[in-house]
PDB file of N, CA, C and O in Angstrom:
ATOM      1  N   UNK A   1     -12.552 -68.416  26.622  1.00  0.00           N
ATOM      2  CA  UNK A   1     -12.143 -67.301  27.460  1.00  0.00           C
ATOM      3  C   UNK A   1     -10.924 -67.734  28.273  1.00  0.00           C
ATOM      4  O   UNK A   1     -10.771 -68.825  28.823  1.00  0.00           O
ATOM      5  N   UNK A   2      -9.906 -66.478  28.253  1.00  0.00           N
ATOM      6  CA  UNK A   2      -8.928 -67.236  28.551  1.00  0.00           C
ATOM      7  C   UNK A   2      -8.426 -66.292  30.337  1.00  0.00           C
ATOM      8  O   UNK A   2      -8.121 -65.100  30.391  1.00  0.00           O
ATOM      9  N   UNK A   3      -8.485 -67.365  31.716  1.00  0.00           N
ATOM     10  CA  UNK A   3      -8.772 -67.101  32.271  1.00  0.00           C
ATOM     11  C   UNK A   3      -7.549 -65.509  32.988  1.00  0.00           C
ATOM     12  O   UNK A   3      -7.694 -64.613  33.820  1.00  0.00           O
ATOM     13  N   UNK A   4      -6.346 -65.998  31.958  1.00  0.00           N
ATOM     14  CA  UNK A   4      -5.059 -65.365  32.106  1.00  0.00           C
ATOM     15  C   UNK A   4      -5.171 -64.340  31.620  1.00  0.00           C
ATOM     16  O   UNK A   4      -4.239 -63.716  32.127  1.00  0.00           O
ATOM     17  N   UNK A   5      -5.850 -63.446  30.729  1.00  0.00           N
ATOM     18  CA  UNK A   5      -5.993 -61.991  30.312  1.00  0.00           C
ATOM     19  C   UNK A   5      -6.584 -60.765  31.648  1.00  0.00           C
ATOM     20  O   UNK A   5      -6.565 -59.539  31.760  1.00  0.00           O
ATOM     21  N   UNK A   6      -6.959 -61.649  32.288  1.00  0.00           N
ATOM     22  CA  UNK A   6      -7.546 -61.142  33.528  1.00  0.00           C
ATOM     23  C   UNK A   6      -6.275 -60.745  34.627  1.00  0.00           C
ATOM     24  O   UNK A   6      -6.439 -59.633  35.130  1.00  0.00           O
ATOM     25  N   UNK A   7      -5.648 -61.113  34.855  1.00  0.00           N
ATOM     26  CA  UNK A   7      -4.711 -61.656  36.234  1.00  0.00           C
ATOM     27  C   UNK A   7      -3.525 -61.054  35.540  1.00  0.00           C
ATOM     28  O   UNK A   7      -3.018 -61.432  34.484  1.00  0.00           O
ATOM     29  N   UNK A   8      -3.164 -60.048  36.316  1.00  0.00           N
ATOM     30  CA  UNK A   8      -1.797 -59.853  35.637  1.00  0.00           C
ATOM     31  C   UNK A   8      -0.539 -60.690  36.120  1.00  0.00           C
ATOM     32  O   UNK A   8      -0.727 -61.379  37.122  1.00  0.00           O
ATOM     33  N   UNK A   9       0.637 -60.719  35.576  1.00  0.00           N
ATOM     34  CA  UNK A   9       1.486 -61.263  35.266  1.00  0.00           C
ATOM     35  C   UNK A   9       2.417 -61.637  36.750  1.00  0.00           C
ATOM     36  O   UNK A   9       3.010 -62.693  36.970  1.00  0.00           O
ATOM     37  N   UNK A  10       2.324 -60.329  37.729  1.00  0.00           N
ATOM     38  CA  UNK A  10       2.499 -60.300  38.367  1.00  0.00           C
ATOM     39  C   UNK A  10       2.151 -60.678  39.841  1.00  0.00           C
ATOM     40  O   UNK A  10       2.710 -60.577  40.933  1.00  0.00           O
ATOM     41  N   UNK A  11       0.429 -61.380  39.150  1.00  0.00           N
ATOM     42  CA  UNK A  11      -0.067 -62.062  40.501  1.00  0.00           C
ATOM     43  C   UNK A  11       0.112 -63.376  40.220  1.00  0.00           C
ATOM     44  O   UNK A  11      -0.422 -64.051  41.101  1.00  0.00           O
ATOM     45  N   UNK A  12       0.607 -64.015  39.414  1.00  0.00           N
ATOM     46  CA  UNK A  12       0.837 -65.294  38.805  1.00  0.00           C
ATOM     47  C   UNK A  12       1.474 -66.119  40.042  1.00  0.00           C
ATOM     48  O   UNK A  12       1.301 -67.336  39.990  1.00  0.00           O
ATOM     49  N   UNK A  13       2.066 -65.694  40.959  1.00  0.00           N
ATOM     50  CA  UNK A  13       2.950 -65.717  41.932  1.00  0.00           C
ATOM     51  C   UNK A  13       2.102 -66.190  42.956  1.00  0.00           C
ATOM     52  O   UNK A  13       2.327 -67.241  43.555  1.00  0.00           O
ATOM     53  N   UNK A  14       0.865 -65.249  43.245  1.00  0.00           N
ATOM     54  CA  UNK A  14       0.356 -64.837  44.224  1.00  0.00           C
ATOM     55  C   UNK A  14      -0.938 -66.507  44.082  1.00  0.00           C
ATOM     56  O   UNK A  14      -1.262 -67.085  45.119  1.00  0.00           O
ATOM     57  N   UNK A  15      -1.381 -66.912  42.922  1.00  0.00           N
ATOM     58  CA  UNK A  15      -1.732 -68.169  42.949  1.00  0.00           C
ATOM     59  C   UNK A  15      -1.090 -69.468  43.408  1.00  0.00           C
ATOM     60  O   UNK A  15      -1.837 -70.328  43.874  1.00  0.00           O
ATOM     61  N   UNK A  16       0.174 -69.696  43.328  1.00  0.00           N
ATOM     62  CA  UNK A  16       0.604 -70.804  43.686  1.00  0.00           C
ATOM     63  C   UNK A  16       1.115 -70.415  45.459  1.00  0.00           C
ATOM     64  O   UNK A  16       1.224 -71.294  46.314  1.00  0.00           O
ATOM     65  N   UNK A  17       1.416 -68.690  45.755  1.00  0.00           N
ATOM     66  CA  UNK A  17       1.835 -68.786  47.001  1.00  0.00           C
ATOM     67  C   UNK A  17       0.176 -69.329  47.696  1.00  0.00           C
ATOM     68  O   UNK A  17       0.056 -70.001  48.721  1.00  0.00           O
ATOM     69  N   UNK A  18      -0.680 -68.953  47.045  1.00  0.00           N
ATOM     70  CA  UNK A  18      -2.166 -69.338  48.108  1.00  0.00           C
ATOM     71  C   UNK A  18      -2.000 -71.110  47.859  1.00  0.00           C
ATOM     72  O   UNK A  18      -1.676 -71.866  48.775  1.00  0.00           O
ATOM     73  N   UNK A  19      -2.227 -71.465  46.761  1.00  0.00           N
ATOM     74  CA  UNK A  19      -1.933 -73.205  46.879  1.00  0.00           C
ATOM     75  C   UNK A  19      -1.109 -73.838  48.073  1.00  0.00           C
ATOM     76  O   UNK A  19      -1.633 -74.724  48.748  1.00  0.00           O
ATOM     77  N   UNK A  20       0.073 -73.431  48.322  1.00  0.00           N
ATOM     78  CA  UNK A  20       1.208 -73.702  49.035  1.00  0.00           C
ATOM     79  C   UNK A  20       0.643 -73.590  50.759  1.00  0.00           C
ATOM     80  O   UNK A  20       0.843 -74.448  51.619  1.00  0.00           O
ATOM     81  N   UNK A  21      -0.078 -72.318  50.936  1.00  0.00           N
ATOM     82  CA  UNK A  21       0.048 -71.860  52.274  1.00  0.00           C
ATOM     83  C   UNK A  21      -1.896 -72.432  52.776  1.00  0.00           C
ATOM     84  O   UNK A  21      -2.338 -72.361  53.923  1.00  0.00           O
ATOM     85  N   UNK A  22      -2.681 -72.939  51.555  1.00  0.00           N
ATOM     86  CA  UNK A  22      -3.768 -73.493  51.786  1.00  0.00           C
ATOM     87  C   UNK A  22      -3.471 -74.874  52.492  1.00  0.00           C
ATOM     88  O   UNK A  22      -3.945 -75.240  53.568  1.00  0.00           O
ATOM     89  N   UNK A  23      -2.453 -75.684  51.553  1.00  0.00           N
ATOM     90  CA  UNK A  23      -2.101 -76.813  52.518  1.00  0.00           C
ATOM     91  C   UNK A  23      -1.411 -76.728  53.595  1.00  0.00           C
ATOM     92  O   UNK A  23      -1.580 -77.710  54.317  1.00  0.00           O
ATOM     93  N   UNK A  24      -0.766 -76.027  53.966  1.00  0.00           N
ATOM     94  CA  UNK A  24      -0.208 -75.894  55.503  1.00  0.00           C
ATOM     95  C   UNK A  24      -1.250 -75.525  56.362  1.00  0.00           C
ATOM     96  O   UNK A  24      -1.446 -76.129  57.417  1.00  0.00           O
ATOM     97  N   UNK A  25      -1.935 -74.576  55.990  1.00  0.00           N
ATOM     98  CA  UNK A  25      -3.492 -74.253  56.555  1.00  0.00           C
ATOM     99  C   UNK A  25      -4.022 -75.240  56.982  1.00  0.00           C
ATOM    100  O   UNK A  25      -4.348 -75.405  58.158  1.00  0.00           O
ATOM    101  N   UNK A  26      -4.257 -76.436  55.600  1.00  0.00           N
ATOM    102  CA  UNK A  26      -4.882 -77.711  56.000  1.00  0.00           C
ATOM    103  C   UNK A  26      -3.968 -79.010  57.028  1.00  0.00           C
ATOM    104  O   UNK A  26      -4.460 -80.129  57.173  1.00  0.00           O
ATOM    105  N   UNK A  27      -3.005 -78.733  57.478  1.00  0.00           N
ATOM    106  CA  UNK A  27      -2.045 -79.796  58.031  1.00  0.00           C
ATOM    107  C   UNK A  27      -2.533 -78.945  59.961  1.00  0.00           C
ATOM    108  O   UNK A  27      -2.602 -79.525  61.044  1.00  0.00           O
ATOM    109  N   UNK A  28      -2.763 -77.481  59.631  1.00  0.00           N
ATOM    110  CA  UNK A  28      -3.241 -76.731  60.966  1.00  0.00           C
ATOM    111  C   UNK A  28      -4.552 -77.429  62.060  1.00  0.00           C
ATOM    112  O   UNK A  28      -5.182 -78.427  61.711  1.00  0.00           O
ATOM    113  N   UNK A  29      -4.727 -76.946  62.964  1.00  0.00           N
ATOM    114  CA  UNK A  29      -5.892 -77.174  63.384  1.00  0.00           C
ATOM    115  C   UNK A  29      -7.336 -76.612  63.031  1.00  0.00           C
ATOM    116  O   UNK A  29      -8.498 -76.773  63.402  1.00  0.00           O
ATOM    117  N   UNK A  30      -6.656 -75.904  62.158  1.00  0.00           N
ATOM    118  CA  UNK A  30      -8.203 -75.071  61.790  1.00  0.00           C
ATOM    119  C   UNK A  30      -9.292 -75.832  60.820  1.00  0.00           C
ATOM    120  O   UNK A  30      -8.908 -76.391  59.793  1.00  0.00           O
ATOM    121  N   UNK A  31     -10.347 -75.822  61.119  1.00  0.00           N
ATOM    122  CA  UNK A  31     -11.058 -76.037  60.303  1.00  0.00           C
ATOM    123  C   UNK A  31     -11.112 -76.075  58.967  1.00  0.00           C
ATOM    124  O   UNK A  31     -10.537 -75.153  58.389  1.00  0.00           O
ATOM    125  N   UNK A  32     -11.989 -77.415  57.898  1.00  0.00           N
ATOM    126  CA  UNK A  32     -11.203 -77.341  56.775  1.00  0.00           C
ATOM    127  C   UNK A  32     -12.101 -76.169  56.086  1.00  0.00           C
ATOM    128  O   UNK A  32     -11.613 -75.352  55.305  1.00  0.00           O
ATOM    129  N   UNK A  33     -13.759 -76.189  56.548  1.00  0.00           N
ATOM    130  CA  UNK A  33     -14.711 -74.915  56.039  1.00  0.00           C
ATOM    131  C   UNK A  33     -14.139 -73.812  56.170  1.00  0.00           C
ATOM    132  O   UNK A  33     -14.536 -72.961  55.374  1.00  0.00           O
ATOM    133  N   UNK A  34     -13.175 -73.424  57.034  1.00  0.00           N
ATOM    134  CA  UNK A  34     -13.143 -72.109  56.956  1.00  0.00           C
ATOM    135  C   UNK A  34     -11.551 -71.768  56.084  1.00  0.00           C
ATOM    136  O   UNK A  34     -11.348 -70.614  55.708  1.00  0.00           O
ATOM    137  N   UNK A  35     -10.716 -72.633  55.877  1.00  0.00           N
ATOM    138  CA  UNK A  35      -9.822 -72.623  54.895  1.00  0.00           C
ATOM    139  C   UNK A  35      -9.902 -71.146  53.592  1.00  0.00           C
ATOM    140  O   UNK A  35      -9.135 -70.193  53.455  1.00  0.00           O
ATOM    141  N   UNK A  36     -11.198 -71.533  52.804  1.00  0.00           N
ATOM    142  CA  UNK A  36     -11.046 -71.035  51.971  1.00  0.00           C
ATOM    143  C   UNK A  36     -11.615 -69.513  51.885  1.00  0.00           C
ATOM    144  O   UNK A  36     -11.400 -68.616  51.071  1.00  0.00           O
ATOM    145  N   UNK A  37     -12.500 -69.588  53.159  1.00  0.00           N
ATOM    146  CA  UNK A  37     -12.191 -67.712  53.437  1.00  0.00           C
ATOM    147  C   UNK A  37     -10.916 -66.701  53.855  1.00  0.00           C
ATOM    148  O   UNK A  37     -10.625 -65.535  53.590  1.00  0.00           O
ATOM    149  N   UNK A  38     -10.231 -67.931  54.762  1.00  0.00           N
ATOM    150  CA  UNK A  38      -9.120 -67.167  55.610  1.00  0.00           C
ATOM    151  C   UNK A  38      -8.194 -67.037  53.693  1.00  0.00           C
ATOM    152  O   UNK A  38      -7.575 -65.991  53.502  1.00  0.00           O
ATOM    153  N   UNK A  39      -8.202 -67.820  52.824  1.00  0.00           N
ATOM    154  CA  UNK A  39      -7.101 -67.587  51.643  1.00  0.00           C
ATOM    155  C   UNK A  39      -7.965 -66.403  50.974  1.00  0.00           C
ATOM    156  O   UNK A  39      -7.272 -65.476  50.553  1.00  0.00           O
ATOM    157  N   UNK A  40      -9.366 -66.268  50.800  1.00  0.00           N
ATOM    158  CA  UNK A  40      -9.950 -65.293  50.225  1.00  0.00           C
ATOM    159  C   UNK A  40      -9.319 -63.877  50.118  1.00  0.00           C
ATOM    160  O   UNK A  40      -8.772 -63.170  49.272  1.00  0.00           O
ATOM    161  N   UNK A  41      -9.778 -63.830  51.758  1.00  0.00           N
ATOM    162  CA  UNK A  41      -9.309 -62.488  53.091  1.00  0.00           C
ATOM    163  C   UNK A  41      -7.811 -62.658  52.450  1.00  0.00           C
ATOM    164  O   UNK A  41      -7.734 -62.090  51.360  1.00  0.00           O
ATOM    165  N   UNK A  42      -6.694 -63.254  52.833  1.00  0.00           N
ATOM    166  CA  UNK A  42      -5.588 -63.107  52.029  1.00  0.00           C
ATOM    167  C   UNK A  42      -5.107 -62.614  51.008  1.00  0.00           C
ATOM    168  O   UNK A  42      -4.325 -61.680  50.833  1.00  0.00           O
ATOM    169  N   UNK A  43      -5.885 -63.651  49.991  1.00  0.00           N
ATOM    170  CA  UNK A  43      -5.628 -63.206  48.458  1.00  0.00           C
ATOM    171  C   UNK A  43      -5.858 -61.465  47.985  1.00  0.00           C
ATOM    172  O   UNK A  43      -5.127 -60.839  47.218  1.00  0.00           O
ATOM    173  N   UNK A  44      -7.229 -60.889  48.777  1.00  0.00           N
ATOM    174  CA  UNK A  44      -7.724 -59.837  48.375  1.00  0.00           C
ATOM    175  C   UNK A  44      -6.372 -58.768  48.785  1.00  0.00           C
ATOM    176  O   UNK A  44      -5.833 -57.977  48.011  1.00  0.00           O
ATOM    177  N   UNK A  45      -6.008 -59.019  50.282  1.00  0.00           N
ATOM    178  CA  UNK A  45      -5.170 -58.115  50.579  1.00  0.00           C
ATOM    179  C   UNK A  45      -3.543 -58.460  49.868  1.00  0.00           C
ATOM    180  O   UNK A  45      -2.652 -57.612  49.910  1.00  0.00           O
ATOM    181  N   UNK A  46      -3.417 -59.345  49.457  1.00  0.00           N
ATOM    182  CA  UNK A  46      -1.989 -59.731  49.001  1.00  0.00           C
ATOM    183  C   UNK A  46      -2.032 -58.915  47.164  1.00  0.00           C
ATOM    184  O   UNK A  46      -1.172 -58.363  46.478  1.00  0.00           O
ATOM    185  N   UNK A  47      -3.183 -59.166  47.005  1.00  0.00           N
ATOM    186  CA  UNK A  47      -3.113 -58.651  45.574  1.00  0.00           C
ATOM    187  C   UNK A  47      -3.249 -56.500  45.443  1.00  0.00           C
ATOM    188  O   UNK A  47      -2.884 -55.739  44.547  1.00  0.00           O
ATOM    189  N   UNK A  48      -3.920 -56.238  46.766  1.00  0.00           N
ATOM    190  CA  UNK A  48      -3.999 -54.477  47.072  1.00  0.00           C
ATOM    191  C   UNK A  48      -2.125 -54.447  46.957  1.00  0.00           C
ATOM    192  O   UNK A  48      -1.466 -53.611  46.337  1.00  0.00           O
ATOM    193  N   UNK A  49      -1.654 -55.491  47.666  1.00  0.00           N
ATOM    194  CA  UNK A  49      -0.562 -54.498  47.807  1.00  0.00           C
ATOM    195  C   UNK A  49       0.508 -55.293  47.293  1.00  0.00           C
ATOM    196  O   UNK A  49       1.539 -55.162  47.953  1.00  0.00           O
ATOM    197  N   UNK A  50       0.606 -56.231  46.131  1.00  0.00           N
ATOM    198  CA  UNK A  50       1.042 -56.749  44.759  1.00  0.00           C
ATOM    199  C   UNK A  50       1.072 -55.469  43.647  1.00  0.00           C
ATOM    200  O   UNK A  50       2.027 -55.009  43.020  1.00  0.00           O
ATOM    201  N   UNK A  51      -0.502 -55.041  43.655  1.00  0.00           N
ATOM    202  CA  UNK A  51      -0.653 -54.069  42.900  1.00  0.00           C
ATOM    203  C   UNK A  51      -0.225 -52.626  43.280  1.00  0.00           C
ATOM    204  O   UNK A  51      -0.116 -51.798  42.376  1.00  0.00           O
ATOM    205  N   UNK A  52       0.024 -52.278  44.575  1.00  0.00           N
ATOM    206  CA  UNK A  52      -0.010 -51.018  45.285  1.00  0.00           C
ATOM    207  C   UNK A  52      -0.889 -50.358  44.812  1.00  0.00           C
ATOM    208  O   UNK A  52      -0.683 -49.751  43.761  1.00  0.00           O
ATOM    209  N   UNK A  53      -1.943 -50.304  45.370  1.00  0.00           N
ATOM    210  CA  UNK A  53      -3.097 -49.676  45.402  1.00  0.00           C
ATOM    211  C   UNK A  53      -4.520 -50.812  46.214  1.00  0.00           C
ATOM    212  O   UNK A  53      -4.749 -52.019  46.296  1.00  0.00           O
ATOM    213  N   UNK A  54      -5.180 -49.509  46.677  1.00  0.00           N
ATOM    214  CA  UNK A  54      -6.501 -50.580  47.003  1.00  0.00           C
ATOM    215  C   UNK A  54      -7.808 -49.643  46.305  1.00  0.00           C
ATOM    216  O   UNK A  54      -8.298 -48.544  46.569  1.00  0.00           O
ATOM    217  N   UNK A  55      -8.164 -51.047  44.946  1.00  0.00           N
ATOM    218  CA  UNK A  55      -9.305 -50.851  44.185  1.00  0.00           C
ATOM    219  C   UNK A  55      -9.885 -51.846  43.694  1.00  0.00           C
ATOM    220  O   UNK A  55      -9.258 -52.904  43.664  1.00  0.00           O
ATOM    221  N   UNK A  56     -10.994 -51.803  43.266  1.00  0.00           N
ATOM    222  CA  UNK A  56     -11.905 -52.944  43.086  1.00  0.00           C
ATOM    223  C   UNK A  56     -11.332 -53.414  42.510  1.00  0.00           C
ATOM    224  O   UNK A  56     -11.873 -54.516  42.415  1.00  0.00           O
ATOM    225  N   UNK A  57     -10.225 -53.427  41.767  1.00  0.00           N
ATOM    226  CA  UNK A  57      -9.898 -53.833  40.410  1.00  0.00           C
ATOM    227  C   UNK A  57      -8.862 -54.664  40.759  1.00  0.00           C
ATOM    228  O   UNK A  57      -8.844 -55.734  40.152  1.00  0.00           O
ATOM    229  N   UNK A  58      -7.836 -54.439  41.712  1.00  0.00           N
ATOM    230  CA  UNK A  58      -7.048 -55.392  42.194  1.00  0.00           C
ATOM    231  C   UNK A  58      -7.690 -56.175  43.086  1.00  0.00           C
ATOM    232  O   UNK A  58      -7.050 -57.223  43.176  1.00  0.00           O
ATOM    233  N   UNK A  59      -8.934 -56.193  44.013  1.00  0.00           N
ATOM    234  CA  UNK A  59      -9.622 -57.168  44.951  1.00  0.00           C
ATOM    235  C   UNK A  59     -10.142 -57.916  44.091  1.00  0.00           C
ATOM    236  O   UNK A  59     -10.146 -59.110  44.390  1.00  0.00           O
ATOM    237  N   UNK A  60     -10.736 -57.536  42.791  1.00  0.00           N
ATOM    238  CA  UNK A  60     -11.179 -58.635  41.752  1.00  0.00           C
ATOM    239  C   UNK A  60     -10.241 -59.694  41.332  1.00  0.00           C
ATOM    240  O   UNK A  60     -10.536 -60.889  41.337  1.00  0.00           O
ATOM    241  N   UNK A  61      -9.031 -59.186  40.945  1.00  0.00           N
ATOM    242  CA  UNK A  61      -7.718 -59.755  40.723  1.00  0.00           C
ATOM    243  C   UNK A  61      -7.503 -60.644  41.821  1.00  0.00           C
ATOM    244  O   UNK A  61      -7.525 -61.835  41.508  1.00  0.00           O
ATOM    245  N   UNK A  62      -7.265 -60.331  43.246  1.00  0.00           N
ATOM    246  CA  UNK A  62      -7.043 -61.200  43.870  1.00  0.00           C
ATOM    247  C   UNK A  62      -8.460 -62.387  43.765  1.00  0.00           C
ATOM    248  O   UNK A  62      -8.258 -63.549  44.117  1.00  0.00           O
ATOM    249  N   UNK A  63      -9.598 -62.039  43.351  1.00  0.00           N
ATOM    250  CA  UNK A  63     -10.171 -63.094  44.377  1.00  0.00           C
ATOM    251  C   UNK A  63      -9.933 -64.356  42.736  1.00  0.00           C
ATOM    252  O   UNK A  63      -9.938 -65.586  42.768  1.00  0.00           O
ATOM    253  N   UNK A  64      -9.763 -63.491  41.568  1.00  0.00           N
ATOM    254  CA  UNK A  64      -9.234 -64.371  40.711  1.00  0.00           C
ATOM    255  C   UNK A  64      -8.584 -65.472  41.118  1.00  0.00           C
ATOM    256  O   UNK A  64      -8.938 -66.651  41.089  1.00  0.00           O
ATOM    257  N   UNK A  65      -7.219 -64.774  41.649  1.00  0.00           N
ATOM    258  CA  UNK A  65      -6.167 -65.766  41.900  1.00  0.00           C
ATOM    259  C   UNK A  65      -6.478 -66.606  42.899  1.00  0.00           C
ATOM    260  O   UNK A  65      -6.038 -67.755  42.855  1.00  0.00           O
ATOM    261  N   UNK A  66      -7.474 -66.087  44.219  1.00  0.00           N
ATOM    262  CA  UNK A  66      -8.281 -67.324  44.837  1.00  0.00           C
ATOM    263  C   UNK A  66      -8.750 -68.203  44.039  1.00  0.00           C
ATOM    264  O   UNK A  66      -8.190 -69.286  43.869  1.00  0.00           O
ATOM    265  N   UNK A  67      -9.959 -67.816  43.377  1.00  0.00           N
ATOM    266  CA  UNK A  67     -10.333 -69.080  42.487  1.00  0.00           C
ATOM    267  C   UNK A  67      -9.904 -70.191  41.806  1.00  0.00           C
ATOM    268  O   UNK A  67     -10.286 -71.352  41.653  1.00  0.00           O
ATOM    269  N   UNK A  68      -8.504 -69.115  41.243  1.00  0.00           N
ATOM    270  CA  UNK A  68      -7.879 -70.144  40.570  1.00  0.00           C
ATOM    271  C   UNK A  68      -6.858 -71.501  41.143  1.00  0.00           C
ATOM    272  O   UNK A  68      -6.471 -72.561  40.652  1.00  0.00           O
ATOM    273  N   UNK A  69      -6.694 -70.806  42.427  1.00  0.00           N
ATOM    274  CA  UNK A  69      -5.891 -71.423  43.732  1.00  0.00           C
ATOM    275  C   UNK A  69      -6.792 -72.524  43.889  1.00  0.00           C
ATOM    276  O   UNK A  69      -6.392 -73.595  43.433  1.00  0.00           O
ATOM    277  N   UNK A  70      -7.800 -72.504  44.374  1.00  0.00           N
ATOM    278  CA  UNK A  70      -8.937 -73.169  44.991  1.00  0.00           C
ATOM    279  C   UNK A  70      -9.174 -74.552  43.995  1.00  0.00           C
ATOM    280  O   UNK A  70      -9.211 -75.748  44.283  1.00  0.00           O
ATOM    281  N   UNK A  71      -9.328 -73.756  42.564  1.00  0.00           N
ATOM    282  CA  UNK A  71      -9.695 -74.452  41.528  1.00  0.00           C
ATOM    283  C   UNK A  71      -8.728 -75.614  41.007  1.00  0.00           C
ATOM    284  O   UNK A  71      -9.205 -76.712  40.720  1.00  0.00           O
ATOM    285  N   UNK A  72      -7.189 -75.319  40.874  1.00  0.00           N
ATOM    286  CA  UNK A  72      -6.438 -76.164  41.216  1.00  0.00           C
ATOM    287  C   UNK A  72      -6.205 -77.063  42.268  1.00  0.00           C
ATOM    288  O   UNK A  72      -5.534 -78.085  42.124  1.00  0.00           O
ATOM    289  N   UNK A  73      -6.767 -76.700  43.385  1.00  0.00           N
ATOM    290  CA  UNK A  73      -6.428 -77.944  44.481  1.00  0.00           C
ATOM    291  C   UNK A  73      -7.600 -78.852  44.286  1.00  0.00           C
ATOM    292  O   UNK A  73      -7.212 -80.008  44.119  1.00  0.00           O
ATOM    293  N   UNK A  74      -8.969 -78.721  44.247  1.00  0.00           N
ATOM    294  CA  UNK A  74      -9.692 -79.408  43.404  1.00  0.00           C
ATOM    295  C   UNK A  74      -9.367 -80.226  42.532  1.00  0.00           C
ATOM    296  O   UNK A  74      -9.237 -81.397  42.888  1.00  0.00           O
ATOM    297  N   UNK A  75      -9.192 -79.952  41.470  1.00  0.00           N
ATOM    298  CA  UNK A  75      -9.160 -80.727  40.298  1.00  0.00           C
ATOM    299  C   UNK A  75      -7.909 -81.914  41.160  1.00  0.00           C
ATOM    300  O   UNK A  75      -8.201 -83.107  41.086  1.00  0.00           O
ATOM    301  N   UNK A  76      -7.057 -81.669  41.655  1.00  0.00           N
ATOM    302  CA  UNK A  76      -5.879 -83.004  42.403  1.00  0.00           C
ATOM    303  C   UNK A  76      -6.456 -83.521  43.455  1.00  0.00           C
ATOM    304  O   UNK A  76      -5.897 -84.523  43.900  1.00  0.00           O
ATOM    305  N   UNK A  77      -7.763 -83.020  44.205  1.00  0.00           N
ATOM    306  CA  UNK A  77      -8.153 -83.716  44.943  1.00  0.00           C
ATOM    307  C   UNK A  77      -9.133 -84.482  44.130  1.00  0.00           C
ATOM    308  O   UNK A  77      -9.307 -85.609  44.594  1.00  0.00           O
ATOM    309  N   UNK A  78      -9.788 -84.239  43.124  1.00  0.00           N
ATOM    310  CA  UNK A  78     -10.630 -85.188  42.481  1.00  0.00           C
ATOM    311  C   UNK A  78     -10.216 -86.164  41.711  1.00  0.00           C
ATOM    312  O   UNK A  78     -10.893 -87.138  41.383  1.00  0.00           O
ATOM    313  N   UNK A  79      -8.760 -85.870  41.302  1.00  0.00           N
ATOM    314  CA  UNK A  79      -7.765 -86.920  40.543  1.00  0.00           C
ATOM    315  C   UNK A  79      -7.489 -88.086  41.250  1.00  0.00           C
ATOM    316  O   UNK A  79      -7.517 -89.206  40.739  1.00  0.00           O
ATOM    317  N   UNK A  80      -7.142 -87.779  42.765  1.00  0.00           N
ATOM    318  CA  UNK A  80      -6.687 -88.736  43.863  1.00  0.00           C
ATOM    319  C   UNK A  80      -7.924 -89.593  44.285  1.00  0.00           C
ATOM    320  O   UNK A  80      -7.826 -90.815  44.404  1.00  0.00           O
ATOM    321  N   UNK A  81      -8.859 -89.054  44.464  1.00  0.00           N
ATOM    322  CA  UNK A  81     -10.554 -89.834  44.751  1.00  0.00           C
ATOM    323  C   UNK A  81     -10.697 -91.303  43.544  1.00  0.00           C
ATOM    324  O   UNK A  81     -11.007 -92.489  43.661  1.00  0.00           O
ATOM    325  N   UNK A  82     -10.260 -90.365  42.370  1.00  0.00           N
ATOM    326  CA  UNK A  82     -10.525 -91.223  40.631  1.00  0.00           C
ATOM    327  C   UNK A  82      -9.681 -92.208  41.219  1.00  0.00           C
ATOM    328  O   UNK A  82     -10.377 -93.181  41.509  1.00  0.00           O
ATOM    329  N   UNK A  83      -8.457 -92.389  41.530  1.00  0.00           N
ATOM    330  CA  UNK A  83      -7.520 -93.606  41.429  1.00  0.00           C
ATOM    331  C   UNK A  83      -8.176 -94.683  42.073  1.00  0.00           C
ATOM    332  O   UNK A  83      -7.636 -95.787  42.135  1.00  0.00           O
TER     333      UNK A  83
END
């Protein structure tokens, strides 16, 4: 299953801007638990109005591109642990 048939083309963007603005998040004072709601809350609304419109269908989309955000910083934080 390929996770890209899902996510249109146009939120492709909207994944690496959450990567980018998760680590500045993390350099913040905020807490690191609550990180990945405040990008959630983000993602959902960045993708309503990526897509112009607000429907389940683009909040699904966004929380995609959360996941996939999330899911990438993972996998480099578990790379860096391995060394």
């Amino acid at each position: 299953m390929d996770i890209m048939q899902f996510i249109p083309e146009n939120l492709i963007m909207l994944i690496g801007g959450l990567y980018i603005l998760g680590t500045f998040i993390k350099e913040s004072n905020i807490k690191n638990k609550y990180i990945p709601f405040i990008l959630l809350v983000i993602a959902m609304i960045s993708s309503c109005l990526f897509m112009k419109e607000l429907s389940i269908e683009a909040v699904f989309e966004g929380i995609l591109c959360w996941g996939t955000s999330i899911g990438i910083n993972q996998i480099q934080v578990q790379n860096r642990k391995d060394k």
